[in-house]
C-alpha positions as CSV (number, residue, x, y, z in Angstrom):
1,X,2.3,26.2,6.1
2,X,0.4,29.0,5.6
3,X,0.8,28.8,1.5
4,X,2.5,25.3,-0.5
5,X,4.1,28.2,-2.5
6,X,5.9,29.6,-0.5
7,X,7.5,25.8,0.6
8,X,10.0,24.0,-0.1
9,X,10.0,20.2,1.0
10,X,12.0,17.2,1.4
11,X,10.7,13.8,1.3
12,X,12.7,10.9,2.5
13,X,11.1,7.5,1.0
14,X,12.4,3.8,1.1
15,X,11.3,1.7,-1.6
16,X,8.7,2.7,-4.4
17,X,5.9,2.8,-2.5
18,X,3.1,4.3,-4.6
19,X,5.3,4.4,-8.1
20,X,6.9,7.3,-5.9
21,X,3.4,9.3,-5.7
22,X,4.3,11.8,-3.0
23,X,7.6,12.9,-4.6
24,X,5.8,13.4,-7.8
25,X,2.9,15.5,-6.1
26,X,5.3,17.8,-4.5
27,X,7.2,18.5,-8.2
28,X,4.2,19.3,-10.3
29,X,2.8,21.3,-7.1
30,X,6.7,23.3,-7.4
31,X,7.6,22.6,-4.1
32,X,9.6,19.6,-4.2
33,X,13.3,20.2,-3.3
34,X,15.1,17.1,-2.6
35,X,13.7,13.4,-2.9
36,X,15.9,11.2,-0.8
37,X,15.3,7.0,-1.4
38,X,17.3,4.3,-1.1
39,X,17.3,3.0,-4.4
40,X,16.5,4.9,-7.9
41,X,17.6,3.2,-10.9
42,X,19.4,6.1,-12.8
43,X,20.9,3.3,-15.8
44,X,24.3,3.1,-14.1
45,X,24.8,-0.2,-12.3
46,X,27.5,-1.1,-14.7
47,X,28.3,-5.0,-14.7
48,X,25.3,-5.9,-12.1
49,X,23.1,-5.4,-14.4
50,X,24.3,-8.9,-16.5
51,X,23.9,-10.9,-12.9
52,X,21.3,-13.7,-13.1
53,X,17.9,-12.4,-11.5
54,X,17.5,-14.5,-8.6
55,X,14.6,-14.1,-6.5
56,X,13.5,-11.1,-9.0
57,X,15.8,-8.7,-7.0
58,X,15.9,-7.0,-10.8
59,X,12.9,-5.4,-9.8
60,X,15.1,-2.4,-8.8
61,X,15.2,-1.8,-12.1
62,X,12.2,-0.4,-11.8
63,X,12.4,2.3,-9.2
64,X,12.2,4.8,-11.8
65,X,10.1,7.2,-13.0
66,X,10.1,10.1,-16.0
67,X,7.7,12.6,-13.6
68,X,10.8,13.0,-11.5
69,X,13.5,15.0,-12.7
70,X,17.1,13.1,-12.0
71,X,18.6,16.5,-10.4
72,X,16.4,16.7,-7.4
73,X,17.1,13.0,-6.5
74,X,19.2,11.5,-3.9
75,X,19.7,7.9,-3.9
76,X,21.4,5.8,-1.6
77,X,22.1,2.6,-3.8
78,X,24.5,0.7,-2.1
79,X,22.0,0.8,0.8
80,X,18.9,-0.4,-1.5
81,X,20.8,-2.9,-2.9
82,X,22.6,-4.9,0.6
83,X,18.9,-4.1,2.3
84,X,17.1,-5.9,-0.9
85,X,19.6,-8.5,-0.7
86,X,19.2,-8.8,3.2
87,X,15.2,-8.9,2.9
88,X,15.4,-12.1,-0.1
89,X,18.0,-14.2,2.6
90,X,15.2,-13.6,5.0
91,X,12.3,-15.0,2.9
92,X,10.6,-16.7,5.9
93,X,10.1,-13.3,7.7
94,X,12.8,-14.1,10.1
95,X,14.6,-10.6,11.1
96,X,12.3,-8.3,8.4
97,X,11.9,-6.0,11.5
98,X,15.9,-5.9,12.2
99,X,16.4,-5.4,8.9
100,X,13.8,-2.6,7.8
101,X,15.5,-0.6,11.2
102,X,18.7,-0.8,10.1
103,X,17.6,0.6,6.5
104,X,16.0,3.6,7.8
105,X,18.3,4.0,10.6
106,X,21.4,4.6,7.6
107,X,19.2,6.3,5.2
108,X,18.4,8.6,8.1
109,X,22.0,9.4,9.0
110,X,23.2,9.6,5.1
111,X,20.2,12.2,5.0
112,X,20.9,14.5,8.1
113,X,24.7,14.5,7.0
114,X,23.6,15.2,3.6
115,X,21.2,18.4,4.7
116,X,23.6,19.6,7.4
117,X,26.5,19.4,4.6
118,X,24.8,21.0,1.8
119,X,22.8,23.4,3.4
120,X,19.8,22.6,1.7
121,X,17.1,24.9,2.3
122,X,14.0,23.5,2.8
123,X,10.9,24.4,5.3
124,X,9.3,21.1,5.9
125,X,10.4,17.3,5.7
126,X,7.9,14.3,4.4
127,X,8.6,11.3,5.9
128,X,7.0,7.6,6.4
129,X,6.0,5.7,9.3
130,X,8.8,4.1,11.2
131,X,11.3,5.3,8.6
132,X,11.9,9.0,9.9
133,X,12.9,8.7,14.1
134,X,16.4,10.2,13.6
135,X,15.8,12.9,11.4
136,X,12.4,13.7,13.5
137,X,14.1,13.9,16.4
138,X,16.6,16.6,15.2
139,X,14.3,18.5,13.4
140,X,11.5,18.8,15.7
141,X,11.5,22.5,16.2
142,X,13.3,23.8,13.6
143,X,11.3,22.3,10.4
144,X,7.7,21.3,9.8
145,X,7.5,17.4,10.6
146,X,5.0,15.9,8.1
147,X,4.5,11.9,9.0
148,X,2.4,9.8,6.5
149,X,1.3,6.9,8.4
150,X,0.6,4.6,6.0
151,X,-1.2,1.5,7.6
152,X,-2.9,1.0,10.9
153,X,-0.5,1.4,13.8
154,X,1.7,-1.6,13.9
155,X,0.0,-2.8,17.7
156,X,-3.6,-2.4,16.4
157,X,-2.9,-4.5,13.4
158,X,-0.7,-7.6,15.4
159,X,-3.4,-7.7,17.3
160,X,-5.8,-8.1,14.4
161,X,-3.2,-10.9,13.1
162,X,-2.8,-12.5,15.9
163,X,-6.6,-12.8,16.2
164,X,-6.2,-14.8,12.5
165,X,-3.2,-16.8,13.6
166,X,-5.5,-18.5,16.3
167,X,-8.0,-19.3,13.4
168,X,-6.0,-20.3,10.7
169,X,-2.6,-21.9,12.8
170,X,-1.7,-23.8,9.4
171,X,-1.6,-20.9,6.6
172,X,1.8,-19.1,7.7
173,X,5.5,-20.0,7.7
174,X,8.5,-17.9,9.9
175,X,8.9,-15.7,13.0
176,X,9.4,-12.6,13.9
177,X,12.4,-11.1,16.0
178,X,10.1,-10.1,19.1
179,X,13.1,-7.2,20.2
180,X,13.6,-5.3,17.1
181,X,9.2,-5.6,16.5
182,X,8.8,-3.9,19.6
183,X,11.8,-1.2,18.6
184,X,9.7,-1.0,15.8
185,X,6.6,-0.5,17.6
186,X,8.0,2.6,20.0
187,X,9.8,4.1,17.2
188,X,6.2,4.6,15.4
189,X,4.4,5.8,18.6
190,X,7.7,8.6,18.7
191,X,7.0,9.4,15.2
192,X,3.7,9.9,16.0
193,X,4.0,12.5,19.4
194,X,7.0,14.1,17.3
195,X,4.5,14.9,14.3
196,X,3.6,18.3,13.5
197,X,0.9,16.6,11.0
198,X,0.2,12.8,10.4
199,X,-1.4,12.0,7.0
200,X,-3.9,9.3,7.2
201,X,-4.8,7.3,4.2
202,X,-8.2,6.7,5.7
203,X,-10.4,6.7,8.6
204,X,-9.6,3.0,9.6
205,X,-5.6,4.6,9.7
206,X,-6.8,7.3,11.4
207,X,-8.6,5.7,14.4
208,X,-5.9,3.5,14.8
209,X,-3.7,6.4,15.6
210,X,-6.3,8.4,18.2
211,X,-6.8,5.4,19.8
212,X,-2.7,6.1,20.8
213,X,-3.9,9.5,22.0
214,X,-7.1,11.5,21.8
215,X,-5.5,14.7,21.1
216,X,-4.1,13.1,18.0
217,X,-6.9,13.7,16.3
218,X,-5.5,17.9,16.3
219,X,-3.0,16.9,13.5
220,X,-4.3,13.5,11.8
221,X,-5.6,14.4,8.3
222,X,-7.3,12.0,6.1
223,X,-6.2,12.3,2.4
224,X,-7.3,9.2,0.3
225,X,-4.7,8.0,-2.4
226,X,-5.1,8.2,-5.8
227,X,-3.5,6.3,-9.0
228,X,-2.4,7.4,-12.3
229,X,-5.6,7.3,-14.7
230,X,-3.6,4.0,-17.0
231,X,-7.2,3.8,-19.0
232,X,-9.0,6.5,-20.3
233,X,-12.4,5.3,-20.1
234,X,-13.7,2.1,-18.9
235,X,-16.7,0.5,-20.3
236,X,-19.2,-0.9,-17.6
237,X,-18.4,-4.7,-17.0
238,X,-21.8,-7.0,-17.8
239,X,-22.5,-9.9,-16.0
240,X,-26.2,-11.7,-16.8
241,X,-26.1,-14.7,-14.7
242,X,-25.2,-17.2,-17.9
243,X,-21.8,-18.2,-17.1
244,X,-19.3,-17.7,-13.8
245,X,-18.6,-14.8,-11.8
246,X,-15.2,-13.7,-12.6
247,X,-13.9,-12.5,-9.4
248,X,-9.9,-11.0,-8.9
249,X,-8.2,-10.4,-6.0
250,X,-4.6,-8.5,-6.3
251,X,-2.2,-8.4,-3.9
252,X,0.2,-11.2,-1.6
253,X,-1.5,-13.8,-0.5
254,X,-1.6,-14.1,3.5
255,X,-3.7,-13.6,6.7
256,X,-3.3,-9.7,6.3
257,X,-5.4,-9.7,2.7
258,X,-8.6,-11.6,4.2
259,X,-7.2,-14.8,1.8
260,X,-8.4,-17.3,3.8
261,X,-11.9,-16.4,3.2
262,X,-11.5,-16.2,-0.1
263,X,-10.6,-20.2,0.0
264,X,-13.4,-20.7,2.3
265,X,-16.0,-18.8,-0.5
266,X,-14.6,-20.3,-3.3
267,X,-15.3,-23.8,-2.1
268,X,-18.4,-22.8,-1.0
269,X,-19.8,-21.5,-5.0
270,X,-17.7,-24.2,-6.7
271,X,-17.9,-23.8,-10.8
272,X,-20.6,-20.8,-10.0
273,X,-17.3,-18.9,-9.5
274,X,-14.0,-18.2,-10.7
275,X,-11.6,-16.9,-8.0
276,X,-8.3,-15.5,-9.4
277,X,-5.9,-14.0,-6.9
278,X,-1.9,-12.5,-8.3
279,X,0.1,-11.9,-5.6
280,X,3.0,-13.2,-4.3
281,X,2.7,-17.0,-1.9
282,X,5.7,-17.5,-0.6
283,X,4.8,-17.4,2.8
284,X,2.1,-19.5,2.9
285,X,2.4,-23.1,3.7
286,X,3.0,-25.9,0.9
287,X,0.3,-27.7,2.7
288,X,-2.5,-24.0,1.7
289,X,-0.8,-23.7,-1.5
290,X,-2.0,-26.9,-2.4
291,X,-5.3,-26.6,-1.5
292,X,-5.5,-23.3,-3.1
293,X,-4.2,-24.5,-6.4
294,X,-7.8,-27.1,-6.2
295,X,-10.1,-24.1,-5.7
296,X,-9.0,-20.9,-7.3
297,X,-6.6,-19.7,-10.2
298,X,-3.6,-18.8,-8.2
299,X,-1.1,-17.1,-10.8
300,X,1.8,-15.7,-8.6
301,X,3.6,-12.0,-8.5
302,X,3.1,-10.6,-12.3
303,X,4.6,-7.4,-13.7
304,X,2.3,-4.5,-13.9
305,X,1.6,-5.0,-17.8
306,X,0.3,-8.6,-16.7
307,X,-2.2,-7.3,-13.9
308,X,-3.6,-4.9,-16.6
309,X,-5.4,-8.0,-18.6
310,X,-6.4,-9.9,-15.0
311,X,-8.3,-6.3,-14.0
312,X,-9.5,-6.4,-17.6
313,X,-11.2,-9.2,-17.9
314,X,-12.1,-9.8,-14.4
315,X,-15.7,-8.8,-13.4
316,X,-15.3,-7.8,-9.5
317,X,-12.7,-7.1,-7.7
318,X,-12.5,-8.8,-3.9
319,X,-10.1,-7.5,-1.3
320,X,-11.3,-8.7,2.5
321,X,-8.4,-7.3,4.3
322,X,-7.7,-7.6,8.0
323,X,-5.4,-4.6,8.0
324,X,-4.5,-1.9,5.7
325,X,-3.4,1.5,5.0
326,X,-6.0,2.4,2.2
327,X,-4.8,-0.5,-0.4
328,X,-3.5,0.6,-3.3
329,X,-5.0,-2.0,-5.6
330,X,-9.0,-0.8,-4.9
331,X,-7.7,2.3,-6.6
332,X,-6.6,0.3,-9.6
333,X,-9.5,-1.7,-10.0
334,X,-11.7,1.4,-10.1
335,X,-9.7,2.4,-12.9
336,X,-10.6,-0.5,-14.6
337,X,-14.5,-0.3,-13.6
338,X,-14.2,-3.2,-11.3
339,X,-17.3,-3.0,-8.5
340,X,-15.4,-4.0,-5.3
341,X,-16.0,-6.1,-2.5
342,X,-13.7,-4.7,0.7
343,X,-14.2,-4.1,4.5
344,X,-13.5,-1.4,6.5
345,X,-10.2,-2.2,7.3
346,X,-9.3,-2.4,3.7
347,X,-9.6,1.3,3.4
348,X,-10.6,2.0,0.1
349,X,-12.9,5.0,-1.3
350,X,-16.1,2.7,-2.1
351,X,-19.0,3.1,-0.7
352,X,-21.5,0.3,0.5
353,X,-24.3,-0.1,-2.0
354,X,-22.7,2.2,-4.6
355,X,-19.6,1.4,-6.1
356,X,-19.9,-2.2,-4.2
357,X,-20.3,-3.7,-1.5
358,X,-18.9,-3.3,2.6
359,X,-18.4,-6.5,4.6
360,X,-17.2,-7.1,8.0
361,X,-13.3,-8.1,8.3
362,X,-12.6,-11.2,9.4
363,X,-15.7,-13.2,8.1
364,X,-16.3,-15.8,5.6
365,X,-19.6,-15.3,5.8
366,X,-19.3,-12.1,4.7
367,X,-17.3,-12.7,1.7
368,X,-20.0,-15.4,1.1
369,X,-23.6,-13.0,1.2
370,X,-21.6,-10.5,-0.9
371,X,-21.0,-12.5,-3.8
372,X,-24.7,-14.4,-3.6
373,X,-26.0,-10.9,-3.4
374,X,-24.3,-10.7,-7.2
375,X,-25.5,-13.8,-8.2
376,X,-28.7,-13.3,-7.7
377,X,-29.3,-9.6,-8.7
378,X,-26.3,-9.6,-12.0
379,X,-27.8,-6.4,-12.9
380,X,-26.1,-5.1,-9.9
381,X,-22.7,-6.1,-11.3
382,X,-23.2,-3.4,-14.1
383,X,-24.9,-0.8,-12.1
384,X,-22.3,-0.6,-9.5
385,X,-19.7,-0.7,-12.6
386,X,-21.3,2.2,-14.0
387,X,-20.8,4.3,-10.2
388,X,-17.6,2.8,-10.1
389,X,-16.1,4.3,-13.6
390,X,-18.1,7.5,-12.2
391,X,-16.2,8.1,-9.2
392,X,-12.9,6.7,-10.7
393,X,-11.9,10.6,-11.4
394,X,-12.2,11.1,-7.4
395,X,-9.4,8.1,-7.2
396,X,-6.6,9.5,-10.0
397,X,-3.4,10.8,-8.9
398,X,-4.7,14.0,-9.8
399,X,-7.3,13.9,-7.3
400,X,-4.8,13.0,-4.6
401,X,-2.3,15.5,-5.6
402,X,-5.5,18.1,-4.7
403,X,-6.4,16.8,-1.9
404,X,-2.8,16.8,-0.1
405,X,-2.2,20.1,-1.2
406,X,-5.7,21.6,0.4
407,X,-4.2,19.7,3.5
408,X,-1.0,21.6,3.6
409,X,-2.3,24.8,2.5
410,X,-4.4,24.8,5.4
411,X,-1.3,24.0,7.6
């Protein structure tokens, strides 16, 4: 791509990842012409819309968004629905691989019929890890493949898990299909040789992927993600040592997001802390639920207006991930002039000793120093608010939008 301008581009997406961010990016940039998903909620489910919401499957109703406009959308409802359906019957994790395959696997054949058919012109196709084979594999050649891995490669971060499964044996429920992960496993490592460019949230995703091949590194790109600016100007959050630390964490509890160590820290400060985490618990044991509810405020998946007051009146924000992408949720706290506490692998923009504070993954201790470091200096609570709310510009949508489009008008 020698100019966007000149470009026009597909993107194939299933779910809502990112409140459809890439979509959105391509149509203000003028270069978006056709957004394929599996679900966008257009008002016209008809009688479905009266069923009971069990499992809060309703939250299809909110795959929708005003920045799009309805004529350059393609969506494959009937699809979104039997694959959200199939993904609540398999709460326990139990066939999520098989299932996810067989999503992308028809949204990839409705698509290439649909393009063939229609004779849609379009230069390059955007596409998501593990979710664009089929259409890759045709393609290759003929358009520009643009492949957004969006976490660690799936090997690299089993590896990492299974390194916290022997740690904490007690804290997750189900199985996985072993056949369809390692389908799921070679059909990422195809994407990846098949890639004319692979978009990398952040260096942690981008080592991951080099480490698959050296020469990888000719066509990774890192471009950080960005969120829609939802307050217009934070004020710098005080803390002066008086009264607990108000500490959040946002995002579904499990070995993935570091929570174990967030238990082990909050029964280390006691009353000297107030550990909140939202996020959905479902697949934790009843045995760690309990023993979470005695230590920490553990509220539960919220809708978005809800998570707005916890990054309100929280006063840091803690994410110890074991694996990531570049987690969306650092973005949102920075937005609300959270300092952060995050490792590596959690992927965020931060940097140590300015907007907060680096820790290794996979260490309580970590978690631990970090937080004594605030309690004993609270001045550094506001000061690293202050940097925070400073570089919260460089983590808005409009940021991102920039920096993917300096990435393809390089291309």
């Amino acid at each position: 791509m020698s100019k966007i301008n000149d470009d026009k581009i597909v993107v194939v997406q299933v779910g809502a990842r990112m409140h459809y961010a890439v979509p959105i990016i391509f149509e203000k940039l003028g270069v978006l012409n056709l957004f394929i998903t599996d679900f966008y909620y257009k008002g016209n489910l008809g009688f479905l819309e009266y069923f009971p919401d069990f499992f809060n499957w309703k939250r299809l109703f909110t795959r929708v968004n005003s920045n799009l406009p309805e004529a350059k959308i393609y969506s494959i409802n009937l699809i979104g629905i039997i694959y959200r359906v199939r993904i609540i019957m398999a709460r326990k994790r139990l066939n999520n691989y098989k299932i996810f395959l067989w999503a992308a696997k028809c949204i990839n054949r409705i698509t290439l019929r649909r393009l063939k058919n229609h004779n849609i012109d379009f230069s390059a196709i955007y596409m998501f890890n593990s979710a664009g084979l089929e259409l890759m594999e045709y393609y290759s050649g003929k358009k520009k493949l643009i492949l957004e891995q969006c976490i660690a490669i799936h090997f690299l971060e089993l590896e990492l898990l299974r390194n916290e499964r022997d740690k904490f044996k007690e804290w997750e429920n189900g199985k996985n299909d072993s056949k369809s992960m390692l389908e799921f496993i070679e059909r990422e490592q195809e994407e990846l040789a098949l890639a004319d460019i692979i978009i990398c949230p952040s260096e942690f995703v981008e080592e991951s992927v080099i480490s698959l091949n050296p020469i990888y590194r000719e066509k990774t790109r890192v471009v950080p993600y960005g969120v829609s600016m939802s307050v217009i100007k934070s004020k710098p959050k005080i803390f002066c040592g008086t009264r607990p630390l108000k500490i959040l964490t946002v995002g579904a509890v499990g070995l993935r997001k570091g929570s174990p160590y967030i238990l082990e820290a909050a029964k280390h400060f006691g009353c000297k802390v107030e550990f909140t985490i939202v996020g959905d618990y479902s697949l934790i044991s009843s045995d760690i639920v309990s023993e979470l509810f005695t230590h920490l405020t553990l509220v539960g998946q919220v809708n978005r207006d809800r998570v707005q007051e916890f990054y309100e009146s929280a006063d840091v924000f803690l994410l110890p991930s074991i694996c990531e992408g570049s987690a969306t949720v650092t973005y949102e706290a920075m937005q609300y002039g959270l300092p952060l506490i995050v490792t590596p692998n959690t992927g965020s923009v931060v940097r140590d000793g300015v907007e907060g504070i680096i820790i290794e993954a996979g260490s309580s201790s970590g978690v631990i120093n970090a937080i004594h470091m605030l309690l004993n200096s609270p001045d550094l609570v506001n000061e690293y608010s202050s940097k925070v709310i400073d570089r919260a510009n460089y983590a808005s949508l409009d940021s991102y939008c920039k920096r993917l489009a300096e990435v393809l008008i390089e291309e």
